[in-house]
C-alpha positions as a LaTeX table, in Angstrom:
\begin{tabular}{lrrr}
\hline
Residue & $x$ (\AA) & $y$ (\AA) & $z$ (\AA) \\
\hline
Unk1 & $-104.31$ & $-87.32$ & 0.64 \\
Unk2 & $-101.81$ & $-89.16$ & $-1.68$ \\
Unk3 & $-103.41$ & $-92.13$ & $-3.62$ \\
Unk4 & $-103.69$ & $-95.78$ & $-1.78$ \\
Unk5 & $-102.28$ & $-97.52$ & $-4.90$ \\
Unk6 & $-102.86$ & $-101.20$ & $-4.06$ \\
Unk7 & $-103.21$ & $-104.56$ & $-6.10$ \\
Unk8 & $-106.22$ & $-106.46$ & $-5.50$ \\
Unk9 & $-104.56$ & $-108.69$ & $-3.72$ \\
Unk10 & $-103.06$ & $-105.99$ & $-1.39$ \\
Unk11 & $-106.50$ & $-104.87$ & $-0.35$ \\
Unk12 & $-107.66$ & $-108.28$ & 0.47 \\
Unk13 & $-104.79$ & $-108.45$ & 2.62 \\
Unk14 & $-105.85$ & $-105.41$ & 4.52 \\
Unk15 & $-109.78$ & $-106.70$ & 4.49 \\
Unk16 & $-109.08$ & $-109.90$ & 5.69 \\
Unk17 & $-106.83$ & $-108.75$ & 8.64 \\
Unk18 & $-110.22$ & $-107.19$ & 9.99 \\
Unk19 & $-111.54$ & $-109.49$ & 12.14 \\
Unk20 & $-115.48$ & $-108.25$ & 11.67 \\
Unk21 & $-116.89$ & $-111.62$ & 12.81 \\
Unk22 & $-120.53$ & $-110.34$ & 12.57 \\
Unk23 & $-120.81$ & $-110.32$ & 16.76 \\
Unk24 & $-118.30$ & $-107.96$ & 16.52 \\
Unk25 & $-118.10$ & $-104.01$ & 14.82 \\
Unk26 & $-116.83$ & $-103.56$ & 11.17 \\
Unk27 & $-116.49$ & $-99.99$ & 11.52 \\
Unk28 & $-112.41$ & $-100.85$ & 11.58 \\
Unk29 & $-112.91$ & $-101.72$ & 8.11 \\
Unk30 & $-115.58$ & $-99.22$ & 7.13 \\
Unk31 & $-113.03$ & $-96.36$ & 8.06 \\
Unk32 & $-110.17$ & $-98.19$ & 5.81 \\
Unk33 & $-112.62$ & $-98.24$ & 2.99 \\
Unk34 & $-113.57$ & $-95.12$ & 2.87 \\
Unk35 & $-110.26$ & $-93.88$ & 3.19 \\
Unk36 & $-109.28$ & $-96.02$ & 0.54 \\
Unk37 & $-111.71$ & $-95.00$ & $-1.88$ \\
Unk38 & $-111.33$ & $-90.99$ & $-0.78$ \\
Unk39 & $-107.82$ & $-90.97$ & $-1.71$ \\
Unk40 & $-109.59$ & $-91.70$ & $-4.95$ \\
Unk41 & $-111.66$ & $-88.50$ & $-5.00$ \\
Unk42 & $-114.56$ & $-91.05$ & $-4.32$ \\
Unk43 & $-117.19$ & $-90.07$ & $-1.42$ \\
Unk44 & $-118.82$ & $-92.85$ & 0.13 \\
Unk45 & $-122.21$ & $-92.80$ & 2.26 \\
Unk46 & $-122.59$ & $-94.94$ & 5.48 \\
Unk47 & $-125.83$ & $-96.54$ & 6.60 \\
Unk48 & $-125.10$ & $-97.45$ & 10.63 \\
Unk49 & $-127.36$ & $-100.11$ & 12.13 \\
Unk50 & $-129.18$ & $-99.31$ & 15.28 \\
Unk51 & $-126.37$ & $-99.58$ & 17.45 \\
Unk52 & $-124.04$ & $-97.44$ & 15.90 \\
Unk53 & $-121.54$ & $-100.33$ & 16.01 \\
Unk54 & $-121.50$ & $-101.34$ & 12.53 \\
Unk55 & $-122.23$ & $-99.53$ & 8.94 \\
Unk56 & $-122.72$ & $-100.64$ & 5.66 \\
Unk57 & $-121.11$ & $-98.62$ & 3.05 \\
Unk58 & $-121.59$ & $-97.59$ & $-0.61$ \\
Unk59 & $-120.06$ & $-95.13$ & $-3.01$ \\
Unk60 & $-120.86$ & $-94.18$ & $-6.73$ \\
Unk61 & $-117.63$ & $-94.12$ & $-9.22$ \\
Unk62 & $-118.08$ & $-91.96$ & $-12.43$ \\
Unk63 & $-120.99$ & $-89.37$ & $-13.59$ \\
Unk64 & $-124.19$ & $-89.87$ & $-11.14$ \\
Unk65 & $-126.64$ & $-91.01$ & $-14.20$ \\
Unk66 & $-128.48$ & $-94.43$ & $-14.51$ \\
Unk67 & $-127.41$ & $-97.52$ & $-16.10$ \\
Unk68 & $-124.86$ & $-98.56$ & $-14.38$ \\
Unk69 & $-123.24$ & $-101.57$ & $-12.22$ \\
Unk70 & $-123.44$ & $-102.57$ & $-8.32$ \\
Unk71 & $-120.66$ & $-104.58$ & $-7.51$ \\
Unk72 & $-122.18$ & $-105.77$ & $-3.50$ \\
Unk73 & $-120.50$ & $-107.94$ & $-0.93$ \\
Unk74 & $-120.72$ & $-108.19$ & 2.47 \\
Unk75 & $-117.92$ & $-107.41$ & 5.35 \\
Unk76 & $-118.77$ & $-109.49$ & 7.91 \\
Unk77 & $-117.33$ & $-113.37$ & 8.51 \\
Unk78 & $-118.14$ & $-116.67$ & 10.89 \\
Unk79 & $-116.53$ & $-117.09$ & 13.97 \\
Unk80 & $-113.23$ & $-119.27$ & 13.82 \\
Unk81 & $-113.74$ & $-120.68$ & 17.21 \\
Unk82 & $-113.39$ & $-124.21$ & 17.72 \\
Unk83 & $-112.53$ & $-124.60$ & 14.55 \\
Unk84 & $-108.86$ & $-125.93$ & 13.73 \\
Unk85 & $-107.02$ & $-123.85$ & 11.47 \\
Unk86 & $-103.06$ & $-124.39$ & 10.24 \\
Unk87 & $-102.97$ & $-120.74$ & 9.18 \\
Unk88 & $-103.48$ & $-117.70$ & 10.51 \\
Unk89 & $-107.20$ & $-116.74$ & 9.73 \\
Unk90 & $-107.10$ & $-113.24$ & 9.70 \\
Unk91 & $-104.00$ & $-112.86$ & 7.48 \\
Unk92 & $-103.93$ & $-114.01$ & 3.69 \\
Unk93 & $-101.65$ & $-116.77$ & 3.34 \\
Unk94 & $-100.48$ & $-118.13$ & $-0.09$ \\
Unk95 & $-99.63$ & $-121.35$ & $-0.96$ \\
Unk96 & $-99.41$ & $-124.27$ & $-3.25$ \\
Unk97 & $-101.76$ & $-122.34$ & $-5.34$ \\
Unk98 & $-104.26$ & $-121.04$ & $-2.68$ \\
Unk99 & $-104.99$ & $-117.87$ & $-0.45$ \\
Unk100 & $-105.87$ & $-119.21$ & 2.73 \\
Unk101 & $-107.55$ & $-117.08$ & 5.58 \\
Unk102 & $-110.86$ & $-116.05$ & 6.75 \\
Unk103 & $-113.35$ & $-114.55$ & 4.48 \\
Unk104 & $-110.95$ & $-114.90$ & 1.15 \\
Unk105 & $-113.63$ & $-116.98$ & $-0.59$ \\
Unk106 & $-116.52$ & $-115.30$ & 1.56 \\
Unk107 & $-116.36$ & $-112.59$ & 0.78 \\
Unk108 & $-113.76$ & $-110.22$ & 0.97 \\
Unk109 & $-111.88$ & $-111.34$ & $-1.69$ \\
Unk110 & $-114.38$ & $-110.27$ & $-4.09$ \\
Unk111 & $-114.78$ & $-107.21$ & $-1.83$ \\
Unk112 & $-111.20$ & $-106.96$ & $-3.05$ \\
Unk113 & $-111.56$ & $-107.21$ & $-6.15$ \\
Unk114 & $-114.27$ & $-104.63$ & $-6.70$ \\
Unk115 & $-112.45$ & $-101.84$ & $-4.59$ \\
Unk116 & $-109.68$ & $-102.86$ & $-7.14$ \\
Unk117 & $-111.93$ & $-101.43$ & $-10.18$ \\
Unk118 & $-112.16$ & $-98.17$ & $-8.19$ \\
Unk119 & $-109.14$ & $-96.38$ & $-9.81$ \\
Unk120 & $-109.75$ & $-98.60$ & $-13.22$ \\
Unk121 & $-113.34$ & $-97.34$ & $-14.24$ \\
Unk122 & $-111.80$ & $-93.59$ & $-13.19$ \\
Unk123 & $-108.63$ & $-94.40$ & $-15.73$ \\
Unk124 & $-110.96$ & $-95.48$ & $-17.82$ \\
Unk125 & $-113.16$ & $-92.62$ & $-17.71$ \\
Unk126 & $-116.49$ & $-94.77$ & $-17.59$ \\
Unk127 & $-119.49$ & $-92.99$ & $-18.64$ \\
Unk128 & $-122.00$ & $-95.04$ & $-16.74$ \\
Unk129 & $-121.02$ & $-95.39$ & $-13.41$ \\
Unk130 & $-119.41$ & $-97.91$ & $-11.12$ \\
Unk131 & $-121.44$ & $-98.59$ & $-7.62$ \\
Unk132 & $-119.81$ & $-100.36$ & $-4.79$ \\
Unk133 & $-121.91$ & $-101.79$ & $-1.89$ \\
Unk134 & $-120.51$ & $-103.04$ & 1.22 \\
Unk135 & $-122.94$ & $-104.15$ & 3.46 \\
Unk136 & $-122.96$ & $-106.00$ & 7.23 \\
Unk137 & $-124.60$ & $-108.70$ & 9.16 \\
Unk138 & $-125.11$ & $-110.75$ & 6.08 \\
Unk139 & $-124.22$ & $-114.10$ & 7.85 \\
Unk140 & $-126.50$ & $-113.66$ & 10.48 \\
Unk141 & $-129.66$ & $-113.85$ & 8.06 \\
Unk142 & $-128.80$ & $-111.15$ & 5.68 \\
Unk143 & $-130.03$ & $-108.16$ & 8.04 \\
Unk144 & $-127.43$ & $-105.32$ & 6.71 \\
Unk145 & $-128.25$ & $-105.05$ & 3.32 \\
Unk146 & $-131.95$ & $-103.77$ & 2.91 \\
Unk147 & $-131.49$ & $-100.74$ & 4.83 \\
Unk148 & $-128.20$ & $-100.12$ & 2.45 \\
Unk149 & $-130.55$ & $-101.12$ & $-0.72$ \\
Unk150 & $-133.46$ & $-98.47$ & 0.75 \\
Unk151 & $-130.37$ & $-95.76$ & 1.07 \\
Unk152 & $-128.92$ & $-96.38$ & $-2.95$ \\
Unk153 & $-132.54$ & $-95.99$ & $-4.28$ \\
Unk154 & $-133.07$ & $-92.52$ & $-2.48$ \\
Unk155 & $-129.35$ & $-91.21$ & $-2.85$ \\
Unk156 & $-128.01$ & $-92.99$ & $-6.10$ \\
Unk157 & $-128.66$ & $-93.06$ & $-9.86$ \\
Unk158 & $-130.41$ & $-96.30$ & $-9.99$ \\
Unk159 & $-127.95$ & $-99.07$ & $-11.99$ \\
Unk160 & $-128.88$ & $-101.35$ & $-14.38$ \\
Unk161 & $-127.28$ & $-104.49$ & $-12.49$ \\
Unk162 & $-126.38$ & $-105.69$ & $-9.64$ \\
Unk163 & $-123.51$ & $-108.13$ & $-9.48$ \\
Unk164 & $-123.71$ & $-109.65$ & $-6.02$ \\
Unk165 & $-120.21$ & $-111.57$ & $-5.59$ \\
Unk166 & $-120.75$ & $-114.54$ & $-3.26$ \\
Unk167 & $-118.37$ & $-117.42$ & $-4.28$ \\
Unk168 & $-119.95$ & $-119.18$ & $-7.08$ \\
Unk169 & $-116.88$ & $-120.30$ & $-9.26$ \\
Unk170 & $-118.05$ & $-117.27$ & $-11.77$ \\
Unk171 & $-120.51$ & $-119.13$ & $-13.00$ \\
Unk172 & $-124.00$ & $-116.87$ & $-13.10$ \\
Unk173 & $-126.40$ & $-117.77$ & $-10.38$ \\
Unk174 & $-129.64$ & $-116.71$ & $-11.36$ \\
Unk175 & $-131.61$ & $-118.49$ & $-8.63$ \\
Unk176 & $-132.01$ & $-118.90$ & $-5.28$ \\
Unk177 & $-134.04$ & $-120.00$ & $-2.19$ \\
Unk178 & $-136.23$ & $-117.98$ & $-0.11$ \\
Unk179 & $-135.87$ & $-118.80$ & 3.48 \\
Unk180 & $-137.80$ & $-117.48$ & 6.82 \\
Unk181 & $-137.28$ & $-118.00$ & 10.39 \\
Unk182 & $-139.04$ & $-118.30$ & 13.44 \\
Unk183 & $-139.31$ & $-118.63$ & 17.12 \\
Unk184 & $-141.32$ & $-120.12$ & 18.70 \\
Unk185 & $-142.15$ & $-121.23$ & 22.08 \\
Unk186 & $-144.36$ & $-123.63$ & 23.73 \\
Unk187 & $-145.93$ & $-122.65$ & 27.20 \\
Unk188 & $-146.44$ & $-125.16$ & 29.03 \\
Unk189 & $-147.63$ & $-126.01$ & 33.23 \\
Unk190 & $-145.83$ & $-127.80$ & 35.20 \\
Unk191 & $-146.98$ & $-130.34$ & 37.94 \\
Unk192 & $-144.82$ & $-133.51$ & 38.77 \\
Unk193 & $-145.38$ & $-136.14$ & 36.30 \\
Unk194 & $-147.01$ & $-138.44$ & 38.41 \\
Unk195 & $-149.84$ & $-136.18$ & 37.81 \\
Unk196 & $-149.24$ & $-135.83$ & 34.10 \\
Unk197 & $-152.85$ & $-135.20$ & 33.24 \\
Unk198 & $-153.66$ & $-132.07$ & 35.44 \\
Unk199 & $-150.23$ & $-130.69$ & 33.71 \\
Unk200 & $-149.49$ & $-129.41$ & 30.10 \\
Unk201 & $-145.96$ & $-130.47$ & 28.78 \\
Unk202 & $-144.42$ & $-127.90$ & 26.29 \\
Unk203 & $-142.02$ & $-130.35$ & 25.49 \\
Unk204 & $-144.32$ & $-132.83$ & 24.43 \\
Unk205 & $-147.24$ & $-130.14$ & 22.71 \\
Unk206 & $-143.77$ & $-129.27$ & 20.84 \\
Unk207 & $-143.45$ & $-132.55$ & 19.66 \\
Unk208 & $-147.00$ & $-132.09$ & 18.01 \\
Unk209 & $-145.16$ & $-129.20$ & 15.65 \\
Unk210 & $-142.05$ & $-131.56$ & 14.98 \\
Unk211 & $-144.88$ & $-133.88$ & 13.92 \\
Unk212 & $-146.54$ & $-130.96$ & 11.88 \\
Unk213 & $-143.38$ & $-130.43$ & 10.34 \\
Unk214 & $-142.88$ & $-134.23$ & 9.23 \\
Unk215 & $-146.28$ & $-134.13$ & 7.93 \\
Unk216 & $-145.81$ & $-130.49$ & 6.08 \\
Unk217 & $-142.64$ & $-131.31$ & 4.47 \\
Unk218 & $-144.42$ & $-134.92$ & 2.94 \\
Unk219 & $-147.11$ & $-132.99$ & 1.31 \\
Unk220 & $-144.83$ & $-130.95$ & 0.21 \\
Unk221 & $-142.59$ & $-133.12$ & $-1.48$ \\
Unk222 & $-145.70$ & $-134.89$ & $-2.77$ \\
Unk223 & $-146.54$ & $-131.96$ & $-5.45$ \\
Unk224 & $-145.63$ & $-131.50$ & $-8.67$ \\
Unk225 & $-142.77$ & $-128.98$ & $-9.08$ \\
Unk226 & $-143.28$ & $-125.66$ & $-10.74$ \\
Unk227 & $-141.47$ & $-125.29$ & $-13.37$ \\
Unk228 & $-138.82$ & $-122.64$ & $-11.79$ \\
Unk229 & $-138.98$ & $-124.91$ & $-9.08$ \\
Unk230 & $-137.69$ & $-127.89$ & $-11.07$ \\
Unk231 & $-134.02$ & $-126.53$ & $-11.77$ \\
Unk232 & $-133.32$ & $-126.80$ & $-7.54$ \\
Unk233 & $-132.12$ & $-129.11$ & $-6.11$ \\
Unk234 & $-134.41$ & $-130.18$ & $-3.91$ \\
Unk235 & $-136.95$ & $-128.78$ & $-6.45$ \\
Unk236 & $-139.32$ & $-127.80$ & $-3.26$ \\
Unk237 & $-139.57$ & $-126.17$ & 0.11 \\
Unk238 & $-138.38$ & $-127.90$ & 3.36 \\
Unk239 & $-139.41$ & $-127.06$ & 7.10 \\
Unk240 & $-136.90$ & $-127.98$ & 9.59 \\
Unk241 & $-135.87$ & $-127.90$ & 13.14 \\
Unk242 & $-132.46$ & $-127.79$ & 14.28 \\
Unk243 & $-132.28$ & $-127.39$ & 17.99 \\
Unk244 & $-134.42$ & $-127.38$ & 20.60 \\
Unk245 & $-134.45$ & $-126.51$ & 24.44 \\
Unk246 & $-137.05$ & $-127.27$ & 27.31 \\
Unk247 & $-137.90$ & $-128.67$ & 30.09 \\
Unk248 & $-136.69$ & $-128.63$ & 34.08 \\
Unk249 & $-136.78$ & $-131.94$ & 35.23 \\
Unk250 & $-137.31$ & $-135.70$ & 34.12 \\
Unk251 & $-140.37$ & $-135.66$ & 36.75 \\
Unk252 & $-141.77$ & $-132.38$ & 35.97 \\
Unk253 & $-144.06$ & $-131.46$ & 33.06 \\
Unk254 & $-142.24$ & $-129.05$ & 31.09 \\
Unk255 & $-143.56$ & $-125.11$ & 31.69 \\
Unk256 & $-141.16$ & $-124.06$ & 28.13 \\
Unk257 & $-139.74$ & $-125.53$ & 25.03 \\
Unk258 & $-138.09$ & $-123.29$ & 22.34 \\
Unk259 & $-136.97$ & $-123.56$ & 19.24 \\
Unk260 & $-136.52$ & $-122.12$ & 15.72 \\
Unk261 & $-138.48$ & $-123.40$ & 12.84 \\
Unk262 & $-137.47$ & $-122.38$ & 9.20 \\
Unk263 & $-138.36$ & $-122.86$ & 5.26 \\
Unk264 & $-136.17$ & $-123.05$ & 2.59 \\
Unk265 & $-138.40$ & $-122.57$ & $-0.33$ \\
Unk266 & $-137.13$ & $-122.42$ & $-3.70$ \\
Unk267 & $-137.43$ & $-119.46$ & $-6.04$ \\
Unk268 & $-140.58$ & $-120.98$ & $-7.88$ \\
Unk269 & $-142.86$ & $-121.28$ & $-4.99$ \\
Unk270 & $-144.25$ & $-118.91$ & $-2.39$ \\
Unk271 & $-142.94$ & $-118.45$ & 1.04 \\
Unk272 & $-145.72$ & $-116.75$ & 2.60 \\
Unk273 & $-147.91$ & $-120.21$ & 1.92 \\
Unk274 & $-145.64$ & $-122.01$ & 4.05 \\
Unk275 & $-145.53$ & $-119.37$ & 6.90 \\
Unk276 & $-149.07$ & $-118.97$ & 6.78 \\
Unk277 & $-150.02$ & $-122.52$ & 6.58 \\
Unk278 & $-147.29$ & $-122.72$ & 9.97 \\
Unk279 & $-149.09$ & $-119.51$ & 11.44 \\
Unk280 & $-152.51$ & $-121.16$ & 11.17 \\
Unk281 & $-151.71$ & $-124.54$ & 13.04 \\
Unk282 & $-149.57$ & $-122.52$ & 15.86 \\
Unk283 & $-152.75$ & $-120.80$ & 16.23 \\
Unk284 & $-155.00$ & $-123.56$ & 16.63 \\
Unk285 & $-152.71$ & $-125.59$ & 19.06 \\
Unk286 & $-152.73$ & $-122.32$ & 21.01 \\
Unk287 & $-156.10$ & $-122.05$ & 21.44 \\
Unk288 & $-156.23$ & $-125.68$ & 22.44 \\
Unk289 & $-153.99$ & $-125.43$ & 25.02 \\
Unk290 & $-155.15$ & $-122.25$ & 26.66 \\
Unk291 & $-158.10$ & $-124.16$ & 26.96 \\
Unk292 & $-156.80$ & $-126.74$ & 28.86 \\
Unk293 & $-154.68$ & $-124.31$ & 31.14 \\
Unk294 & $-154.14$ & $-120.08$ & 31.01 \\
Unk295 & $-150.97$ & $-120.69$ & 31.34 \\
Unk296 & $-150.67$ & $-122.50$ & 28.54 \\
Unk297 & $-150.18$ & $-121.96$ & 24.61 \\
Unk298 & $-148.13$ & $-120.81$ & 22.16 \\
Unk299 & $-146.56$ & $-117.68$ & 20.98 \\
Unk300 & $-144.34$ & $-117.17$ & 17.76 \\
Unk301 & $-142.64$ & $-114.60$ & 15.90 \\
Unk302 & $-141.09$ & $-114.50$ & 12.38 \\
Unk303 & $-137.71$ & $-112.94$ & 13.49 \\
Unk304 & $-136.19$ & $-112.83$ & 9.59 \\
Unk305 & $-136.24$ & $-113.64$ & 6.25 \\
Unk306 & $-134.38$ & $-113.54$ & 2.79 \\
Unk307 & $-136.82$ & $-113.10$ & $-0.60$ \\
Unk308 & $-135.49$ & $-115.25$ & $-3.13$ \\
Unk309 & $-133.75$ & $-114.74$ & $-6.12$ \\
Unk310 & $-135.93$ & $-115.20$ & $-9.34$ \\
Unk311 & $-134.30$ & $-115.77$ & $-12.32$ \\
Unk312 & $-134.74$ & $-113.39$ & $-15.21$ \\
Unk313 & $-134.47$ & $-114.51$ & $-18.43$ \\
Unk314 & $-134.33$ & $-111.10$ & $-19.93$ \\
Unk315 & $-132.80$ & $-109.21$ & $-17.17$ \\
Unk316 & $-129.76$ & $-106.75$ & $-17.66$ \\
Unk317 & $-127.60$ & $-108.47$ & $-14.96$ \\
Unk318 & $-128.09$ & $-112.03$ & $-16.17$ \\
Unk319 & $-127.54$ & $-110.65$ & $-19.72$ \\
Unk320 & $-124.32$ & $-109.13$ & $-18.56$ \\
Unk321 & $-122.59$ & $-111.71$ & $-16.64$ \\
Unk322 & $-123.85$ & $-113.75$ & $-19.24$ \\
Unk323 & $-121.97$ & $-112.34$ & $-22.26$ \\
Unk324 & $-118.70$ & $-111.57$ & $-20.12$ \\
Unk325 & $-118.33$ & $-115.15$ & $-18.77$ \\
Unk326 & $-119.87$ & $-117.12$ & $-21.94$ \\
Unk327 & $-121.62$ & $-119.04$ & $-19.65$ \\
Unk328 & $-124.96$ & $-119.80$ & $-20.57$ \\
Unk329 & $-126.19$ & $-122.64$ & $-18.36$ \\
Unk330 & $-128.82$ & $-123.43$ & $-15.59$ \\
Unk331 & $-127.14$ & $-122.28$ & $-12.21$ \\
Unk332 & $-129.62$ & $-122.03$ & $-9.02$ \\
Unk333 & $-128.77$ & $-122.48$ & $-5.23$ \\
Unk334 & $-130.68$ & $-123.75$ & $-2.26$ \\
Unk335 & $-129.10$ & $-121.06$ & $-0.06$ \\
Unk336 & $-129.99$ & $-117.38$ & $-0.07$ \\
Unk337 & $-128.14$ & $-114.55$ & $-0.71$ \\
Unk338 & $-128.36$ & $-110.53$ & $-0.55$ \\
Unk339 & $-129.15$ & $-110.94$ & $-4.45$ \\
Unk340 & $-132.75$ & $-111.38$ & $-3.51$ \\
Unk341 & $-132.82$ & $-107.98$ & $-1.56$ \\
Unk342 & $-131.59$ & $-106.51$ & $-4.13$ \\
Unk343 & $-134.42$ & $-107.70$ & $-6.96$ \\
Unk344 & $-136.71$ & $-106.85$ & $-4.33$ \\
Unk345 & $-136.12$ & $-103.18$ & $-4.59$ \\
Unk346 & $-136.31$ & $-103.13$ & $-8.56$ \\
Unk347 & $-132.47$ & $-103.94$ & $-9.40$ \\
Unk348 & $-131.91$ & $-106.73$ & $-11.73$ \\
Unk349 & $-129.46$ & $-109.21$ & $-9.88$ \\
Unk350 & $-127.16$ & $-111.94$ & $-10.36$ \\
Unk351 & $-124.75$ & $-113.86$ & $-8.16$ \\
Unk352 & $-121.30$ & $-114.19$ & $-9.45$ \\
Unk353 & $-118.11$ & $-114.27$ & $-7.77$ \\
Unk354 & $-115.00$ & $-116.36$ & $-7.54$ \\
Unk355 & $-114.12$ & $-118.98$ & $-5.24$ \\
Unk356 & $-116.03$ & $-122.56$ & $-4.23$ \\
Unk357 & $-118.77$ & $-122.20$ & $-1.46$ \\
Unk358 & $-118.01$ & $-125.38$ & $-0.36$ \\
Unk359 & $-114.60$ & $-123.90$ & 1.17 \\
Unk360 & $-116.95$ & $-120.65$ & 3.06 \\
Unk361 & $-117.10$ & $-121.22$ & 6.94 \\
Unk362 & $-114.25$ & $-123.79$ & 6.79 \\
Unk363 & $-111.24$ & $-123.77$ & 8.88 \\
Unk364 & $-108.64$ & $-122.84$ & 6.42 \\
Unk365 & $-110.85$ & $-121.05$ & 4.28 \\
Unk366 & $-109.17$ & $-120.82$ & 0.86 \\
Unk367 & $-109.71$ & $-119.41$ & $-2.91$ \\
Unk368 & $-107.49$ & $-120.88$ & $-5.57$ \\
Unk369 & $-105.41$ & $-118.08$ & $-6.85$ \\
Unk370 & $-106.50$ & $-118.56$ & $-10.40$ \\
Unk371 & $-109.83$ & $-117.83$ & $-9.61$ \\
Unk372 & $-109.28$ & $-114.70$ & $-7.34$ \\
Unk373 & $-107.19$ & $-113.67$ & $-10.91$ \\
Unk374 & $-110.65$ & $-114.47$ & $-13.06$ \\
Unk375 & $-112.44$ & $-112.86$ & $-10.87$ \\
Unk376 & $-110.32$ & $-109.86$ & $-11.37$ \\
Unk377 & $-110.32$ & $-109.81$ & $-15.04$ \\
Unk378 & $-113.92$ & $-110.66$ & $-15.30$ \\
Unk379 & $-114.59$ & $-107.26$ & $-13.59$ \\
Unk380 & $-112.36$ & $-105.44$ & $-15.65$ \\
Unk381 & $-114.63$ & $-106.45$ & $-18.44$ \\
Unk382 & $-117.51$ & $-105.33$ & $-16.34$ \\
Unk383 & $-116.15$ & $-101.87$ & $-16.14$ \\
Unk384 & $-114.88$ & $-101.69$ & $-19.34$ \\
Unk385 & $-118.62$ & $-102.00$ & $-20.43$ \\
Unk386 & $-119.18$ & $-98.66$ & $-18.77$ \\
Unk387 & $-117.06$ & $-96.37$ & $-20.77$ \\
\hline
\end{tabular}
């Protein structure tokens, strides 16, 4: 197989014309990649979800001994529907400075740009090696990359940072939120509502958690910050509801109201307080309302979650990013991010990757072309650290 010999920009151009919109397969774009990096002499392991639709990928460039770097992005993109786009989203357009099209600031174009250090570090010759990780499902609660971490720890040389590359203007993000999600669903019995009080109304028992969640989110904000805490902004967890469904008929109590109910808790506090503070009132409505009908109560479960991202003052990836950007500042985010995943399993992680987030999800998504071009030399320097 002869060489793919391609500028960063030309694999971003091949990346982005995959449209893996995470309800869709990536395996398109799993099968370039590997391709790509075999016509490198590099061998690359998949890890398939359950479905065998989709795969996260990862491949180790240079000698198979510790210490080296993760570069990790995900494949997968948000749907473009509905949303109204001048370009073409799933080809790279360039102008007046920009690369417009789906996924160039999140995330392929770092994706890009690591596969672009594949033949580098092996011109280089690096003696520690280069690890790409390409995982899956990230935008739909970050599901893809734990079973990819799980797979690097029991198949690869474990590194000594991990560079996550979400868009953050390469600055070093070495903070983020934790988040969890649930479902839950209020049961409720229906009679017509001239009889209101031999009925139970989900809709209105799941006004009672909206309530708890007013109530939860004022104590909240009435504590002192931690002092981790304090860099975010907002320097404390939030509980919110977004959407909500129930109900049959104006003039019939409710029998079910769903909804999701999720934290954002930043990396200073303690997510399971909040989910088992929620866990303990869900349980106590539902016992009250079984007791006023069997058919009746409440029943929740905690469908996902991303661990946050704890900064590390002395840890190798902060270090790293640190000295190759000469950016020593406070940089924490209130969203979450495979980083987290990452420091769960025992890698020391950082965010740090070109591009804005404010222009992720947008119609015309876009990265300025000067950053895509720091980006690229910023990893140079990362692999050049290797040899």
């Amino acid at each position: 197989m002869s060489k793919m010999l391609l500028t960063a920009r030309e694999i971003m151009e091949r990346l982005v014309a995959f449209p893996t919109v995470s309800r869709d397969s990536n395996l398109d774009l799993i099968d370039w990649v590997e391709a790509y990096l075999a016509s490198h002499g590099v061998s690359a392991r998949r890890v398939y979800d359950a479905t065998g639709t989709k795969a996260a990928l990862y491949a180790n460039v240079g000698p198979e001994v510790e210490g080296g770097v993760v570069l990790s992005g995900h494949t997968d993109v948000v749907p473009v529907d509905g949303q109204d786009w001048h370009y073409e989203p799933f080809a790279v357009t360039e102008t007046d400075g920009r690369f417009y099209g789906r996924g160039c600031a999140d995330m392929k174009g770092f994706d890009a740009l690591a596969l672009a250090m594949v033949p580098h570090a092996l011109e280089l010759g690096v003696t520690r090696p280069l690890q790409i990780a390409l995982s899956y499902d990230e935008e739909v609660g970050c599901i893809g990359a734990p079973p990819m971490i799980d797979d690097m720890v029991a198949h690869l040389p474990r590194a000594a940072a991990a560079i996550i590359g979400e868009p953050s203007m390469l600055r070093p993000v070495t903070g983020h939120n934790a988040s969890t999600i649930a479902d839950i669903h209020v049961h409720g019995y229906e009679v017509h509502s001239s009889k209101l009080p031999q009925g139970v109304s989900a809709v209105h028992e799941a006004g009672r958690i909206l309530n708890w969640v007013n109530e939860r989110n004022a104590a909240i904000w009435a504590e002192a910050p931690d002092p981790v805490s304090a860099a975010f902004d907002p320097p404390h967890a939030t509980a919110h509801v977004g959407m909500i469904q129930g109900g049959t008929a104006h003039n019939i109590t409710a029998k079910d109201c769903t909804f999701k109910l999720g934290f954002r808790v930043p990396a200073g506090d303690d997510v399971d307080r909040h989910r088992q503070a929620m866990d303990a009132y869900l349980a106590e409505l539902d016992a009250e309302l079984r007791a006023r009908h069997p058919q009746a109560g409440v029943t929740w479960e905690t469908t996902h979650g991303v661990p946050a991202l704890v900064p590390e003052p002395d840890g190798a990836a902060e270090a790293l990013v640190r000295r190759l950007t000469g950016d020593n500042g406070t940089h924490v985010v209130t969203y979450g991010t495979e980083a987290g995943q990452f420091q769960e399993r025992g890698y020391s992680a950082v965010v740090c990757g070109p591009g804005d987030i404010a222009q992720a999800h947008q119609p015309d998504e876009w990265i300025a072309v000067d950053q895509f071009e720091a980006g690229e030399a910023l990893l140079r320097r990362v692999v050049r650290t290797l040899v």
